[in-house]
C-alpha positions, 0 to 999 in steps of 0.5 A: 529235563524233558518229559516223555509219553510212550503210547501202548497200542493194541493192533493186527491180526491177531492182536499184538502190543506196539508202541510209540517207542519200543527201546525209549532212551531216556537221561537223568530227570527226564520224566516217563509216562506212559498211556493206552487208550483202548485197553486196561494195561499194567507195567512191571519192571524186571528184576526188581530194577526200576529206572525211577527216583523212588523206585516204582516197581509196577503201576496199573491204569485204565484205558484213556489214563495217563499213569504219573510222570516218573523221574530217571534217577541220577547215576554216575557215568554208566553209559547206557543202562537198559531197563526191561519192563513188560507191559500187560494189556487186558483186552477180551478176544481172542486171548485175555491178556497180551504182554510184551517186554520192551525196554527203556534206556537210560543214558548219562553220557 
């Protein structure tokens, strides 16, 4: 089992969402937390498909917040299974809120 951080950062011109690791590959009971130190940010994953055990569908947290480590849910020799999320940043100029999709992969073999 081992934990990991992926970092949110929000940077460029104009401003864009970058990560410490845009495609995180991940197995079963490793732990997955994610933080963004200069925004408000928020996490939804698509379809209803949550890579975790319990299923965790969408989290928010303020900027310098840690959200809670979230355990990778066993499966059964499925090779890899990709999980897109997207992420929302609310940051105030230009535009409101900047998303993105990034995914986590999740790898049994």
């Amino acid at each position: 089992m081992r934990d990991h951080k992926i970092e949110i950062f929000v940077k460029g011109t104009p401003l864009a969402l970058s990560y410490s690791d845009p495609e995180k590959e991940v197995k079963p009971g490793d732990r997955v937390q994610w933080s963004c130190d200069s925004h408000d940010y928020a996490i939804q994953f698509a379809n209803a498909k949550s890579p975790f055990d319990p299923p965790v569908l969408s989290l928010s947290k303020a900027a310098k917040t840690l959200t809670d480590r979230y355990t990778v849910r066993a499966r059964k020799g499925r090779g890899k299974d990709p999980h897109k999320y997207t992420v929302a940043v609310h940051v105030n100029d230009p535009s409101p809120i900047l998303t993105d999709d990034p995914i986590i992969i999740v790898d049994d073999e």
